[in-house]
N, C-alpha and C positions, 0 to 999 in steps of 0.2 A: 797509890802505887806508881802510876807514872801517868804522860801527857797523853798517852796515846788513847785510841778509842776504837769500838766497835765498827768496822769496816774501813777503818784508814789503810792505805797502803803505803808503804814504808820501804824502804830500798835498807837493806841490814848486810853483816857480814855473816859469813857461817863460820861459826866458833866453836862446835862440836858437831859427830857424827856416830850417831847408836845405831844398831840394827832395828830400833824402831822410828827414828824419827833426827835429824836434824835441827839443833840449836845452833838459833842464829839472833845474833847481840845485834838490838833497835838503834841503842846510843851506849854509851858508856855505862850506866846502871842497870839496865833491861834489855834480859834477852827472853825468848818466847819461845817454843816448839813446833816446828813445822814435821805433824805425822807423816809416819811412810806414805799414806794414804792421802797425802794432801800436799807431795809430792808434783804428780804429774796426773793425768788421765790415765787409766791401764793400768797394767801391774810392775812392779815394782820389784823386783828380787834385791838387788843392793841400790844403795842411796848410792854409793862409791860413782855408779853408774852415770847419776843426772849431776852431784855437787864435789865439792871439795872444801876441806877449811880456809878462809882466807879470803874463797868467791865472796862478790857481791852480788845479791842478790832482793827481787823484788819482791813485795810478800804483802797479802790480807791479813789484816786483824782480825782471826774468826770469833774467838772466846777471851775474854778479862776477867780470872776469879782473881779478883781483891784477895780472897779469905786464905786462899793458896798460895796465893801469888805467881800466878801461873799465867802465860800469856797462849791461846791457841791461835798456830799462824796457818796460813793456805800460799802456796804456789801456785796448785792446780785451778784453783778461785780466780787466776788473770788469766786463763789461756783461752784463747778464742778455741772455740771448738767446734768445726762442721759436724752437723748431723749425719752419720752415716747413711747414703742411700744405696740401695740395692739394684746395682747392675744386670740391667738383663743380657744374657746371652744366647738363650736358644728360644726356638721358633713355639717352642711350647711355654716357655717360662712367658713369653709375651704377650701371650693368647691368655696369661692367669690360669695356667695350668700347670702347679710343679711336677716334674720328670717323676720324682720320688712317687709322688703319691699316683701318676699315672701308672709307675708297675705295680702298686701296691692292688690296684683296681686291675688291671691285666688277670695278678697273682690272684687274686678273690674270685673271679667270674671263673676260674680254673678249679679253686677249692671246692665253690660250690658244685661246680660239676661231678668232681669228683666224690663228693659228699651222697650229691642224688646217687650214683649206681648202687 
C-alpha cells in the first residue's frame, strides 16, 4: 500500500476536515486519518479549532490496514506532556488533610450526636 510504517513520523498536509477526524495527504498517493481524538491532549470540540486545510503538519503512524487501506495517524502521540501535579494551597491540604473531607468529619461527629438523643 505504501512506504510508510508503523511509528514513522511524517510531516503531511491537511487535505480534508470532518467533524470526526482530519485527513492529511503523506505524499501524493497516501493520505491517512488523524481522529478527533488523536488530535491534541484534552477535548476537542471542533478540529476548525487546532487545523486548517493546507497546514503542514507533523503526525505518527499509529495503524496500517493493508486490507482497508486505511492509514491511522496521531498528533497528540508527539506532544510533550507534563504530568499534572497538584498544587498545594492551604495549610490543611499540606498537613494531607483535604478541607472537603475535614467538613465532612466536622459534619459526622454532628450527626452522630444528633442521632444519640
Amino acid at each position: 500500500m505504501s512506504a510508510f510504517q508503523v511509528g514513522d513520523v511524517v510531516t503531511g498536509k491537511v487535505a480534508g476536515i470532518q467533524g470526526y477526524g482530519a485527513f492529511v495527504a503523506l505524499d501524493d498517493k497516501t493520505q491517512g486519518l488523524v481522529h478527533i481524538s488523536e488530535i491534541t491532549h484534552g477535548f476537542v470540540k471542533d478540529i476548525h479549532d487546532f487545523l486548517e486545510v493546507g497546514q503542514e503538519v507533523k503526525v505518527k503512524v499509529l495503524e496500517i490496514d493493508e486490507e482497508g487501506q486505511k492509514i491511522s495517524l496521531s498528533m497528540r502521540a508527539l506532544e510533550d506532556v507534563k504530568p499534572q501535579t497538584r498544587k498545594t494551597t492551604s495549610k490543611k491540604e499540606s498537613q494531607g488533610v483535604d478541607e472537603g473531607f475535614n467538613t465532612l468529619r466536622d459534619k459526622l461527629e454532628e450527626w452522630v450526636k444528633k442521632a444519640d438523643k
